[in-house]
N, C-alpha and C positions, 0 to 999 in steps of 0.2 A: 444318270445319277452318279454313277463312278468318275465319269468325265469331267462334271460340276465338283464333285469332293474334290479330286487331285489338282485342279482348277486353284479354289480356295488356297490349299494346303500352299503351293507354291506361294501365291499373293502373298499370303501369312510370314513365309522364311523369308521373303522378299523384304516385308515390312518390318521385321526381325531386325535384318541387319542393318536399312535404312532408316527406320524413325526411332524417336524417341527412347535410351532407356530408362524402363519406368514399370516398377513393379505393376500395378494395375494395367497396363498394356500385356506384360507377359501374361495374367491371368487369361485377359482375353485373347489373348493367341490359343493359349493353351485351353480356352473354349471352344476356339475355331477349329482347333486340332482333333479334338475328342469329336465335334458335330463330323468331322469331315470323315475322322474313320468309322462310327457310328454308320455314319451311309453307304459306306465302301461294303462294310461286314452284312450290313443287314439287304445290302444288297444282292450279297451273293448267298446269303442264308437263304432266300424267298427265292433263290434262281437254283439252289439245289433240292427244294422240297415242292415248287410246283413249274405251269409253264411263264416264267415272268417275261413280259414284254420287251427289251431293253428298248431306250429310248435313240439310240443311237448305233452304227455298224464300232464306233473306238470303243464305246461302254462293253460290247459280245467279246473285243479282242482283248481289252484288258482283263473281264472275268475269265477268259481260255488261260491267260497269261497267270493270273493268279493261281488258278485251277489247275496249272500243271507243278503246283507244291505238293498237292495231294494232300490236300485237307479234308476230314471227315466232318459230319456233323457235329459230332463232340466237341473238335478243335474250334468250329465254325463259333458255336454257342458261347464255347470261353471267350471264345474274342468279341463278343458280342459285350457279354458280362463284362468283361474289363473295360471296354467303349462307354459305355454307361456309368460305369465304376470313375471313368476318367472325369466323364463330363461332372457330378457329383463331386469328385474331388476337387474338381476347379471352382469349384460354386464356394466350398470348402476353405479355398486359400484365399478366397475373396474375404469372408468373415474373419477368417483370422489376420488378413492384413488391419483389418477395423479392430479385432479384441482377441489381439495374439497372447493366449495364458497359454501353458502347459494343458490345465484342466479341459481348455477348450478345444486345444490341438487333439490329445489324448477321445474327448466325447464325441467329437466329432469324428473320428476315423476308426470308433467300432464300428457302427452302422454300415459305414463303406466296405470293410473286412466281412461281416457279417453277411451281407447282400453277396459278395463275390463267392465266398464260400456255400452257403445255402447252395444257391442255385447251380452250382456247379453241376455241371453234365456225371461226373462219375457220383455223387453222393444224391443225387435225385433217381439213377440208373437204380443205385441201392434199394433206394426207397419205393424206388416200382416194385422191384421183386419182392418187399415185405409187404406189401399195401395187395399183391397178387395173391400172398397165401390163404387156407382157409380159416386158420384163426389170427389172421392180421392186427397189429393193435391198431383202436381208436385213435389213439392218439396224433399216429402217424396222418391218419386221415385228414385231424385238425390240422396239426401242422403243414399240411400242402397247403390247405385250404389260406390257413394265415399268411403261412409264407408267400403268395400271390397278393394277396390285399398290403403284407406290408410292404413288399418290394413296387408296389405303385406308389405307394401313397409315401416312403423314402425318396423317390423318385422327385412327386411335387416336392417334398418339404424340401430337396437339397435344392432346384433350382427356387422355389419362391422364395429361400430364407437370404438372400441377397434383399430382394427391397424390402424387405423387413427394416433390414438395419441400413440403407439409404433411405427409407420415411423417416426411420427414427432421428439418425443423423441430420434429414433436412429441416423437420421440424424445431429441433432441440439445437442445432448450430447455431452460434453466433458470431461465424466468420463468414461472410460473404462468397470468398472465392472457393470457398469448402462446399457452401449450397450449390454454387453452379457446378462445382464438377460432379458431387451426387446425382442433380437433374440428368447433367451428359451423361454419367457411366450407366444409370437407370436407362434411361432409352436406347444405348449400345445394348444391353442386355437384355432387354425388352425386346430387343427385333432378331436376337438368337432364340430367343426361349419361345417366342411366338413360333417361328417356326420349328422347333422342336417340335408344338404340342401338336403343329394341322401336321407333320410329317408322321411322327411316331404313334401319336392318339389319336388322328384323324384321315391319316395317307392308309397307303398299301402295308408301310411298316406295323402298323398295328396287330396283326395277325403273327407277328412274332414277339410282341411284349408279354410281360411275364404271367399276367393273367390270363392270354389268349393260345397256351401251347402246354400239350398234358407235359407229364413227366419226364419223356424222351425227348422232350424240347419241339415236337410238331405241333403244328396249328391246328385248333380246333374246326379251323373252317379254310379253305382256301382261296387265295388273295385275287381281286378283282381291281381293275385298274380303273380312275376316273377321272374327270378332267383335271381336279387338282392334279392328281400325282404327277401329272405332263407339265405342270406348272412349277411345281414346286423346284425341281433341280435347278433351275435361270433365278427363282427367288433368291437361294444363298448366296446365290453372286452379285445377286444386288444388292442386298442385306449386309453383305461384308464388302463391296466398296463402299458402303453407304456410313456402313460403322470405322473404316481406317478416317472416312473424309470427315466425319464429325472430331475424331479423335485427333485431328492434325491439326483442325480448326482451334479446338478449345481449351487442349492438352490438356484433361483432365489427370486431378492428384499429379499435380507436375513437380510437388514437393518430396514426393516420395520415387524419383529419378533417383538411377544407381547412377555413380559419379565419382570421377578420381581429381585429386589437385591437378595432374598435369593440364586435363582439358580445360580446367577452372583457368590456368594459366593462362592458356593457348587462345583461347576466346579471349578475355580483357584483354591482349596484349594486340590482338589482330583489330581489335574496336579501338583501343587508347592511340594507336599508330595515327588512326583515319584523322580520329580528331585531332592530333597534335597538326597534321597536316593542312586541316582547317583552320585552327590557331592561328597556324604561322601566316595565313595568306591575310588573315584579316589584320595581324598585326602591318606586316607590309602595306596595306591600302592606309590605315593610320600614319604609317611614317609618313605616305605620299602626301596623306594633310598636313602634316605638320610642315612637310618642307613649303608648299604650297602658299599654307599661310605665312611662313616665315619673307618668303618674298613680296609679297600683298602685304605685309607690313613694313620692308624696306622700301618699296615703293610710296605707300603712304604716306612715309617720313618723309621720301624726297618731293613728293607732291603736296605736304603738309594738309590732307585731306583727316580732319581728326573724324569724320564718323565712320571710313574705312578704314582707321586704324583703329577705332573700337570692336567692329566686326571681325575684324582680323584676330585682334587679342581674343577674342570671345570664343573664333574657331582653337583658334591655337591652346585655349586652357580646356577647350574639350576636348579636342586631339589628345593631349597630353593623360587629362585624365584616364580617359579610354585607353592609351595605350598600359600604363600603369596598371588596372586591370586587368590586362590582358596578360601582360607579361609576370605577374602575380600568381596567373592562373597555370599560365605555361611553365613559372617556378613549380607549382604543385603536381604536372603533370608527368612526374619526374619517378624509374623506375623505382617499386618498393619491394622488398623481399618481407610477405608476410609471414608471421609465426603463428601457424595453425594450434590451436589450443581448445577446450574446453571452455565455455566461456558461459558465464553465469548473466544472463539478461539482465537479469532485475540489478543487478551490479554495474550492468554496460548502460542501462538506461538513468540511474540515479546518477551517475558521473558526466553523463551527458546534460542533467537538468544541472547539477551544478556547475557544469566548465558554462553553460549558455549564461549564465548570468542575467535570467530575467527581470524582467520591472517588478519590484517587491510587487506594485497595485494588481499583478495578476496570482491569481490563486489557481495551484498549482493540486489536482485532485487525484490520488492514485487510486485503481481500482487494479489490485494485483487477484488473481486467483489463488485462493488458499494452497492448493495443489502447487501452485506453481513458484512462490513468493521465493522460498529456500530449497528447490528443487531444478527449476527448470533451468535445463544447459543445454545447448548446442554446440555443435562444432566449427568453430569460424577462427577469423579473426574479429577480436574485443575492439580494434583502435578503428578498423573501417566501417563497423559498428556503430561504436562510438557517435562516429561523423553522419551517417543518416542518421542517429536524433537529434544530434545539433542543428544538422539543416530543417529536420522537420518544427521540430522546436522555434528556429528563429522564422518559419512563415510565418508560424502559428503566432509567435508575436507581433510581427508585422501586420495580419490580417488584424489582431485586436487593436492594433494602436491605431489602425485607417478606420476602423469604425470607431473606435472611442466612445464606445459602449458602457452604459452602467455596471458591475459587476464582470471585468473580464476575466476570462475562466480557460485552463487547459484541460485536460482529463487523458490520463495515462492508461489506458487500458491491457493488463495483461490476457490470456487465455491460454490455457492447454487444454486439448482434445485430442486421442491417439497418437501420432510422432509426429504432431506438427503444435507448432506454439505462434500464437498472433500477438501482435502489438502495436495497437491501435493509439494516436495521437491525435485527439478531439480537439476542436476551439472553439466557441462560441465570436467568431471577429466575422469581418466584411462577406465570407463567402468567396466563390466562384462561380460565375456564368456557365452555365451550361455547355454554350457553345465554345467556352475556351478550355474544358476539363479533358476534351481527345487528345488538346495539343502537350498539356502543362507537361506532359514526361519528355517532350521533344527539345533536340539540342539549341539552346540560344532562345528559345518559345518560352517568355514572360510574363506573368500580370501585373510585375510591380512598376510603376512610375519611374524607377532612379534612373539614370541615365548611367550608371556605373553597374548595373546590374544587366547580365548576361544569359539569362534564362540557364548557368549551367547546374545549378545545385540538384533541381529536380529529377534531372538525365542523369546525373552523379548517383543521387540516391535508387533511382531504380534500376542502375551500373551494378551497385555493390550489391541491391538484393538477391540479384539473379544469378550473380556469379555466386551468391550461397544459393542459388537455386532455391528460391522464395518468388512469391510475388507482393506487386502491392498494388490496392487500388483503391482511388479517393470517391468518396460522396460530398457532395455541397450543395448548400443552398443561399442565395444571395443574400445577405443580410440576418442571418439563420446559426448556421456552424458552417464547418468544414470537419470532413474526418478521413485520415488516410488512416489503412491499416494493413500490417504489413504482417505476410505468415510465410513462418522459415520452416524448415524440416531438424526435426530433433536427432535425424539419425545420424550415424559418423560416417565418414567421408572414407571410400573404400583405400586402401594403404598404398597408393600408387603414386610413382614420383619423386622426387629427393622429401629430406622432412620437412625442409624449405622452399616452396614456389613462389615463383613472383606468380602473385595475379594481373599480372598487366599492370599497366603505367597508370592507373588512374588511382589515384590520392586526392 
């Protein structure tokens, strides 16, 4: 058991410093950390009060190893209290990362103080010796008695009060990638807390929880081993690679990543390079048409062949056109020094509907949240902003003019929910194919017809979300709507870096 906790623990620092920073990850480290000393403590508590099995010759040498600190039962017990106390508190920072008020920080961390204190080894010591006299108060007697039932039943409420407020949040969301990461962090936590309950209210540990040991902190009954307990150590280690590999997969609450401008930097500018160097090579293979054709059309003249010198013109004003595009685009690819600011959405998205200039014939329908209409700010830049809703914007007109639909309609959607804010941009136009909505964020991957159009708007726009560390993701149905909707992180961007970064070359 000790071998599987230290086990864990490492993984955990491991994954500390290589994946993700992201509040909700450190929670769950800091779950993993509490389960892992939680096993270590209560393993050596039950191997100093009776004869505990170990399951292995490294679990006897590290209990010798610990054991030569010279810890007593008292010490044992505190660390035990605070193991519990810990796990509790991580359960703790989970809700308040969801409904962070003072009142709430403050209610929630009597209980925990309360719990750690009670059951303290020297104030239960106390209480023995008045509960021993022969006019002992009553009261005191209640008091054990409560204080057992409440410190279990604190117990359940700290870890089930998590999916409390992931039901609530799933049910009552209406940002898509907000429900999938609920479902993920739910089942990450779901297969900690399971095994909490078969280990500490089902395993061997049970005979040291807080109902099962008089006042001196011993067990009313002494601990028997069974098949689960043999089982359970190899479970947490498959339970916590099983919860890193879900959490790499779907990066859940990826909006609330701690994050400085310079990596914001360092990322676009390592992406913008790639592509400038794809750019350039597709411009070059354009040049080689144009020259191409430019001979195939001197020859023509000298062969007076006029339907090869129409084929020829025909290559030659595509070449051209294309390359003009390109070299357009390679204009914009050009470094920017952004100015990090405060930037008020609803002010970044009305500037955007007016600079797009759409067809008076579409009606334009905003659906802002009261909350959020003259409140909601982020920290970005306002101009690369700006330009994913211009791009979103002119799909969204493009889809309505290729269907040419009775009543076409946009629908602006704001939302805020905790420290994130969604901004969703509906149309009711042509749709998108199922089978082509994996590709649509991909470089140069298109559904429009034009021949001057280059699939890169979409890769642009989900460029600039992520470097605000947001996501976005589209629904469509063919002939139906289409709706992308994009959720940023309300928080400020930790102080790191000159006041000015470039975020990479893409414009």
């Amino acid at each position: 058991m000790i071998t599987s906790a230290i086990f864990i623990l490492i993984i955990a620092v491991i994954y500390f410093f290589i994946g993700l920073k992201n509040n909700f990850r450190y929670v769950i480290l800091l779950h993993i950390a509490s389960i892992s000393l939680l096993m270590i403590v209560s393993t050596i508590y039950i191997f100093k009060l009776s004869s505990y099995s170990f399951s292995s010759s490294l679990d006897f040498k590290l209990y010798q190893l610990f054991n030569r600190l010279g810890p007593n039962i008292s010490d044992i017990s505190r660390l035990h209290n605070i193991c519990i106390a810990l796990l509790m508190f991580s359960s703790f920072l989970f809700v308040f990362l969801f409904r962070s008020s003072k009142r709430s920080l403050l209610l929630l961390c009597l209980p925990i103080l309360y719990f750690v204190i009670t059951n303290d080894p020297g104030i239960t010591w106390s209480i023995f010796l008045r509960t021993g006299e022969p006019n002992s108060n009553a009261f005191l007697s209640f008091f054990v008695t409560f204080n057992r039932y409440f410190s279990t039943a604190l117990f359940f409420f700290y870890t089930l009060l998590p999916f409390f407020i992931l039901a609530y949040s799933i049910t009552h969301t209406r940002i898509r990638s907000y429900r999938k990461d609920c479902i993920t962090f739910a089942v990450c936590l779901a297969l900690f807390d399971i095994f909490v309950y078969l280990t500490f209210f089902g395993g061997i540990f049970r005979y040291i929880l807080f109902n099962q040991v008089n006042l001196l902190k011993f067990p009313h009954e002494m601990p028997s081993t069974s098949t689960i307990d043999a089982f359970l150590p190899y479970s947490i280690v498959y339970i916590t690679l099983a919860v890193f590999v879900l959490t790499s997969l779907f990066h859940p609450f990826l909006e609330w990543k701690v994050f400085n401008r310079r990596e914001m930097a360092q990322n676009a500018q390592l992406m913008n390079q790639n592509m400038k160097i794809i750019l350039h090579s597709y411009k070059n293979a354009f040049l080689g048409i144009q020259r191409l054709t430019n001979l195939a059309d001197e020859y023509a003249q000298a062969q007076n062949q006029e339907k090869l010198l129409y084929c020829t013109q025909q290559l030659n004003q595509i070449a051209a056109s294309n390359l003009d595009s390109i070299t357009q685009t390679i204009e914009m690819l050009k470094s920017v020094t952004l100015k990090y600011s405060i930037v008020d959405i609803t002010a970044c998205i009305e500037t955007a509907v007016y600079n797009s200039s759409l067809s008076p014939k579409i009606t334009v329908e905003r659906n802002y949240d009261p909350k959020a209409e003259h409140t909601l700010k982020l920290y970005g830049d306002f101009d690369y902003l700006q330009e994913v809703f211009l791009n979103l914007l002119s799909n969204a007109e493009y889809a309505l003019k290729k269907k040419n639909g009775p009543d076409p309609m946009i629908k602006i959607n704001i939302l805020s929910e905790s420290d994130i804010c969604s901004i969703e941009i509906w149309d009711n136009g042509c749709g998108i194919e199922r089978s082509q909505i994996k590709n649509i964020f991909k470089t140069y991957y298109s559904t429009k017809s034009s021949s001057s159009n280059f699939g890169i708007g979409l890769n642009y726009v989900e460029t600039v979300v992520k470097q605000h560390h947001g996501n976005i993701t589209v629904q469509s149905e063919v002939g139906q709507y289409t709706s992308f909707q994009i959720v940023l992180p309300r928080n400020k961007i930790n102080s790191g870096g000159n006041k000015n970064d470039t975020l990479g070359d893409m414009r």
